[in-house]
C-alpha positions as CSV (number, residue, x, y, z in Angstrom):
1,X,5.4,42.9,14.6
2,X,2.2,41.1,15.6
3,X,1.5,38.1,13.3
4,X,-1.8,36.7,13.0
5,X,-2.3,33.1,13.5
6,X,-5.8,31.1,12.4
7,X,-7.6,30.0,15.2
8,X,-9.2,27.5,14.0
9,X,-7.8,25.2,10.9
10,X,-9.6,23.9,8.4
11,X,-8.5,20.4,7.8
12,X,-10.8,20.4,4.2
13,X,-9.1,23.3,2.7
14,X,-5.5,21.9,3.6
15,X,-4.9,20.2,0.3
16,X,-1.6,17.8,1.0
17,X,0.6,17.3,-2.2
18,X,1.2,13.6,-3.9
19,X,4.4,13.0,-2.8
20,X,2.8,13.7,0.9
21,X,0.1,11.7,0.0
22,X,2.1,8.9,-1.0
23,X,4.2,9.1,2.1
24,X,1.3,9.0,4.2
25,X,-0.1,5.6,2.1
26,X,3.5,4.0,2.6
27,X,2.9,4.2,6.0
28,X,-0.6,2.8,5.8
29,X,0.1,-0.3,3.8
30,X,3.3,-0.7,6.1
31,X,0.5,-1.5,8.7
32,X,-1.7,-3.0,6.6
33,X,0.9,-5.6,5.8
34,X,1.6,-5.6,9.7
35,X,-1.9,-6.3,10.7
36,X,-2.4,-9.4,7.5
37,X,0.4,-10.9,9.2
38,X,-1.4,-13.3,11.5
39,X,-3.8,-14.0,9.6
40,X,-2.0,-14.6,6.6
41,X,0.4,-17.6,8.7
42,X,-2.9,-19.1,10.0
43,X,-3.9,-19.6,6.6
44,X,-0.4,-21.0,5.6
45,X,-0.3,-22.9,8.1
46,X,-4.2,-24.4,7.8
47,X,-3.2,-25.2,4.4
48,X,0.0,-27.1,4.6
49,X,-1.7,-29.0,7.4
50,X,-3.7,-31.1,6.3
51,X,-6.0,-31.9,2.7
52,X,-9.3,-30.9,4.3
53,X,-8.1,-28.0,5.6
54,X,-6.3,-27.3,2.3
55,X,-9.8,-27.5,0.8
56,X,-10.9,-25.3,3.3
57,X,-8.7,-22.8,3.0
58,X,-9.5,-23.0,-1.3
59,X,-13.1,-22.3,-0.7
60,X,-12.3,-19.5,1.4
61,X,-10.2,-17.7,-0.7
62,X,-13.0,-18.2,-3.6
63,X,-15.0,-15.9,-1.4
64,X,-15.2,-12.9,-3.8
65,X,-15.1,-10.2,0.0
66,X,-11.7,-12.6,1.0
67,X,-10.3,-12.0,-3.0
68,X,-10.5,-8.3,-2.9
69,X,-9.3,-8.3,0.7
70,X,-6.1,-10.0,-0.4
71,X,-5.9,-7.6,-3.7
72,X,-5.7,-4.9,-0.9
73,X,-3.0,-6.9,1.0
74,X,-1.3,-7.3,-2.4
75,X,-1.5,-3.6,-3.0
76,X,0.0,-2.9,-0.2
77,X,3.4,-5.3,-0.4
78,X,3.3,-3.5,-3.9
79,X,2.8,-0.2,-3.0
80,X,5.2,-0.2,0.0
81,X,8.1,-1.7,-2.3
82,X,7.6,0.3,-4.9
83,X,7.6,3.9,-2.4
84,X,10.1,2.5,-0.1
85,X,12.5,2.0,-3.2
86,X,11.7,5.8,-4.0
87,X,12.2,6.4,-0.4
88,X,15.6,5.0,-0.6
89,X,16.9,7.2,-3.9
90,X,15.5,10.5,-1.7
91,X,17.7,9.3,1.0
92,X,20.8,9.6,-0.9
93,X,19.7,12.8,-2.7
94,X,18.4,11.5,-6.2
95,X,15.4,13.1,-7.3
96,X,15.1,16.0,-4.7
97,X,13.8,19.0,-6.9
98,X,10.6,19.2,-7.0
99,X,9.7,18.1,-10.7
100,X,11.2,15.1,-9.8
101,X,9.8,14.1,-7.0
102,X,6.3,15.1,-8.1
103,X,7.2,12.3,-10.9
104,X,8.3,9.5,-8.9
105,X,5.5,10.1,-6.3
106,X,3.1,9.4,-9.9
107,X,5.1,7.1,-10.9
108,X,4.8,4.9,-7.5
109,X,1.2,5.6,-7.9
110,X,0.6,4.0,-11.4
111,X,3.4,1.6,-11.0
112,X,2.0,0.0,-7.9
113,X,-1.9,-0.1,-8.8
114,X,-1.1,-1.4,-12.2
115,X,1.2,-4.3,-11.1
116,X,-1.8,-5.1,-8.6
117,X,-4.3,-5.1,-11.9
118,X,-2.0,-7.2,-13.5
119,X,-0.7,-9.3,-10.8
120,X,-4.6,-10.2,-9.5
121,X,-5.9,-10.7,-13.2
122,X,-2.9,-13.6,-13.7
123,X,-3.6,-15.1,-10.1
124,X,-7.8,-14.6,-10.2
């Protein structure tokens, strides 16, 4: 028996399902949060340096391109807790059957983007 195998894939067809999706994004703000961290202990330590470059620091942050750049980097500590956690309960087989797992990947979803709402509307 002869199967027969596409020759060419299309990648736009392929539709990935959420929990795949939310895998994927777990890994991206894993390296988000990777990349932020040099940047995010220069500005720590500009601003526990000195007062001018406290102030500095202050009027960089008001920069409304650096606020949603940090919204992103809270997003991501967010996002990464909130799938790692979910991660953890797949690893010792809670939630496995599908209905399940389609709701935690939601849940992840609307649980992480609505702390960052909330968490960046307190802060900003």
């Amino acid at each position: 028996m002869q199967k027969t195998r596409p020759k060419h894939l299309d990648l736009a067809k392929i539709r990935l399902p959420l929990p795949g999706i939310i895998s994927i994004l777990h890994r991206v703000s894993g390296a988000l949060m990777f990349l932020a961290i040099p940047f995010m202990l220069y500005a720590l330590e500009g601003s526990l340096s000195s007062a001018e470059r406290f102030d500095a620091f202050r009027s960089c942050i008001s920069h409304p391109l650096m606020k949603i750049a940090l919204l992103g980097i809270l997003w991501a500590y967010l996002h990464h807790v909130c799938a790692g956690t979910r991660f953890l309960f797949l690893d010792i087989h809670k939630g496995l059957d599908l209905p399940t797992a389609r709701l935690t990947a939601k849940l992840v979803l609307v649980v992480s983007l609505a702390l960052t709402v909330v968490i960046g509307v307190l802060v900003w």
